[in-house]
N, C-alpha and C positions, 0 to 999 in steps of 0.2 A: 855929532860933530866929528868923532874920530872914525869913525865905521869904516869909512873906506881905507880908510891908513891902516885901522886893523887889520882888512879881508886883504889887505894886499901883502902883512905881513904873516897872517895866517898861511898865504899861498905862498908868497918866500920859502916859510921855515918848509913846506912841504917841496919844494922843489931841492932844498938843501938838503932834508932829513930823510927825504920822505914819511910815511903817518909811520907812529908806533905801532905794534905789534896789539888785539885786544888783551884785554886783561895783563896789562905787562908796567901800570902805574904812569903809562905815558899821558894821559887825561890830565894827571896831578902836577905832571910836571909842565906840562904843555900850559896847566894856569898860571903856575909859579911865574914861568915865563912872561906871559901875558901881563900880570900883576907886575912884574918889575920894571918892564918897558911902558905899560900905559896907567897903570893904578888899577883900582877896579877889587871888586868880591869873589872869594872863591865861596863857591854852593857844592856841597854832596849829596848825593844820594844814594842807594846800594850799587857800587859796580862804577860809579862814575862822575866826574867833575867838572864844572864847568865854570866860568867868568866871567860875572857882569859888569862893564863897563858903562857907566851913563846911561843906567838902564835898559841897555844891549847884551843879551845872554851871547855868551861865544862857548864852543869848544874846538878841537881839533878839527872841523870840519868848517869853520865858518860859525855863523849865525844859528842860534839853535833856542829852545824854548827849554823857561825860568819855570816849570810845573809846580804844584803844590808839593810832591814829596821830597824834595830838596831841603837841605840846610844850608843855613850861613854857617860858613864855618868860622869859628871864633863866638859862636851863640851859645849859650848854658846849654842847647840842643846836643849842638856838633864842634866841642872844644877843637881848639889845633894839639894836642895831645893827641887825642880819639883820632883826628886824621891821620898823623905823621907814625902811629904804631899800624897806621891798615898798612898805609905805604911802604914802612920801615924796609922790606926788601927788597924797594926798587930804586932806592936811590941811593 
């Protein structure tokens, strides 16, 4: 339902921001983002985050795939403690 509102503002924020830097916790913040403007789950997995919306994986790229080694973050897996001390230096 929202996908194109997303991908349009996925490419917004990169025309405004351009992409983060790798390894630089822009992944984490680029969900936060997403999560405040559409709702939606953040997932981890080693090195990287991404957003599902309506059952639509997003990360800084667009459209991306919800794999098996991901967490919800917020699950007994991958508390938002355990997230926000990986991050702790980028934000």
């Amino acid at each position: 339902m929202h996908t194109n509102k997303i991908l349009e503002f996925i490419s917004l924020c990169e025309k405004i921001w351009g992409f983060y830097p790798e390894y630089s916790g822009g992944c984490y913040k680029f969900s936060k983002l997403l999560i405040s403007v559409f709702g939606g789950e953040m997932y981890w997995t080693t090195g990287h985050v991404i957003t599902v919306i309506e059952g639509v994986a997003y990360d800084k790229n667009g459209i991306t795939e919800l794999t098996d080694d991901f967490f919800k973050v917020g699950s007994k897996d991958c508390t938002y403690e355990f997230i926000e001390r990986i991050y702790k230096e980028y934000l």
